[in-house]
N, C-alpha and C positions, 0 to 999 in steps of 0.2 A: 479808512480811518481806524487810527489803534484805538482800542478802548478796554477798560477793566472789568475783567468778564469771574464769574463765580468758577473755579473747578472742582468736578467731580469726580468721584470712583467709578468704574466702569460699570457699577449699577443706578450708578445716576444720585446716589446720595452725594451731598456737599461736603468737602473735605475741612471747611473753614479757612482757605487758603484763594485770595484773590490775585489773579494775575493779568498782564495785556493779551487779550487779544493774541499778538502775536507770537508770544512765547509759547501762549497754547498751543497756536499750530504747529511751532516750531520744535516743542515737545513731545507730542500727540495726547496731550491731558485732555479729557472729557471737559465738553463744557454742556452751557444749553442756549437753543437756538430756536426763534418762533418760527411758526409757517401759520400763513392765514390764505385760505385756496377762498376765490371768491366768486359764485355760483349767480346765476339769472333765475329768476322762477320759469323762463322757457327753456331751460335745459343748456345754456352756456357754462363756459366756464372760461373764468378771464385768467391769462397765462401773461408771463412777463419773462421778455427776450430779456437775458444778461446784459450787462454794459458792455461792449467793446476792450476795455481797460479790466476786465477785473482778469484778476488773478486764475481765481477757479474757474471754468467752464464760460469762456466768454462766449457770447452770443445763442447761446443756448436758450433753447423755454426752460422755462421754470414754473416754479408756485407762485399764485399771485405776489404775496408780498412774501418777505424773509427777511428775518435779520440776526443778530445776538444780541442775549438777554445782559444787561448789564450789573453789573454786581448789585447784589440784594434787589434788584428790580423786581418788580410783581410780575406774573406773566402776562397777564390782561394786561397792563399797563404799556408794557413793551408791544405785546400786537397791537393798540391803539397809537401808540407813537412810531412804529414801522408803517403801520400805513398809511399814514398822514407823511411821513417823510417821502417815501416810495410813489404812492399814487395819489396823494394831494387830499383826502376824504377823510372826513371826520367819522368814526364810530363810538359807539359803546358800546362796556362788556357786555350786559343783555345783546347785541349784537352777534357776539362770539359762541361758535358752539365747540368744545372739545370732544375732539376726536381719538384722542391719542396721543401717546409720547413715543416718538419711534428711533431707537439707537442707530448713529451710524458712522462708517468708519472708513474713511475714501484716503490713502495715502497717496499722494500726487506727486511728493518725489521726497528726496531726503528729508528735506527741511521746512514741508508743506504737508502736517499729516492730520488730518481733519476727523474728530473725534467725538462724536457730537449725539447729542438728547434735542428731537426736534418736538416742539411740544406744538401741536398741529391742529388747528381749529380751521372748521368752513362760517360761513356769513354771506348774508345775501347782499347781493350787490344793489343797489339801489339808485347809482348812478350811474348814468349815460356817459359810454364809453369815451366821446369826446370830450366830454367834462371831465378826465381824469385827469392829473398835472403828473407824470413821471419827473422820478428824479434822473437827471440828468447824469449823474455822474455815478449812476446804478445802474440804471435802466435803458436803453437800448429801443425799445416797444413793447407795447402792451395790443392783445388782441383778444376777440372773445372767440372763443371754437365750443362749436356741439358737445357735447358730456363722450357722446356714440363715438366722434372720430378720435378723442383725446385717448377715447378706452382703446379703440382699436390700436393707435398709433405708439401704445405705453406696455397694457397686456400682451398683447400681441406682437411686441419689438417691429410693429409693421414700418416705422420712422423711431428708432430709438436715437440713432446718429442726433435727433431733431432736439433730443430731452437731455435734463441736466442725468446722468445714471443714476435715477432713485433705485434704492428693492421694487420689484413687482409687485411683491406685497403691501409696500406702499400706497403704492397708486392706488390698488386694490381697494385699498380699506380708506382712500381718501374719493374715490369714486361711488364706493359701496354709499357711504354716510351722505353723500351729495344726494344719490338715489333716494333713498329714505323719507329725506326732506324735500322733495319736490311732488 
């Protein structure tokens, strides 16, 4: 879905300058994009297989939820409405914990250059994996894996083929703050 998204300067400040979605990709203009990673108090962590159909990295794991932040959108408000789109569950901000905003820049061919401020928050999952409702025409499946094999399988390139190509340092710092809180 095209949608009107805020673009940025490559430090991630707002240009004042709103465009679709896909002229950003098509340009490679910074935009911003949430991530909500969603954790078990037993040490899970729920991952979500790409659609089939998408564009970028289909069937790949991923971060629990994702999406883009739409122009002037609050950031909370956007992980509240990605995830209720995505995996069917209502949260609130008190829910959300920010981790970080991490820049990144994946050009996937001419006309697909992906330029992105992922602003990346963890929350505890609080429902049971079969009560989740994925979105169908995103999502693919949803599963929950150990914290320990996600690390092995991410740090370790032990199944990288398996992940969407985050930084390492990603993972790192989206695993580190999982740690933390459990």
């Amino acid at each position: 879905m095209d949608e009107l998204i805020d673009i940025l300067n490559s430090e991630g400040k707002r240009l004042n300058k709103i465009a679709l979605k896909s002229e950003a990709h098509k340009n490679g203009w910074f935009h911003q994009t949430v991530h909500v990673w969603f954790y078990t108090k037993s040490g899970q962590i729920l991952l979500q297989q790409r659609g089939r159909n998408k564009n970028i990295f289909p069937l790949l794991w991923d971060v629990s939820v994702a999406g883009h932040i739409g122009a002037g959108e609050n950031l909370e408000i956007a992980a509240i409405r990605e995830t209720k789109e995505e995996i069917g569950i209502t949260i609130s901000v008190n829910d959300l914990k920010k981790i970080g905003v991490f820049k990144s820049i994946q050009k996937h061919n001419e006309t697909l250059i992906d330029c992105e401020f992922h602003h990346t928050y963890i929350c505890e999952l609080k429902t049971s994996l079969p009560k989740l409702i994925k979105q169908e025409s995103e999502v693919e499946a949803l599963t929950l894996t150990s914290l320990l094999k996600f690390s092995e399988e991410t740090w370790g390139l032990a199944n990288i083929k398996k992940y969407v190509p985050h930084n390492i340092s990603y993972y790192k710092s989206v695993i580190k703050a999982i740690k933390e809180v459990l």
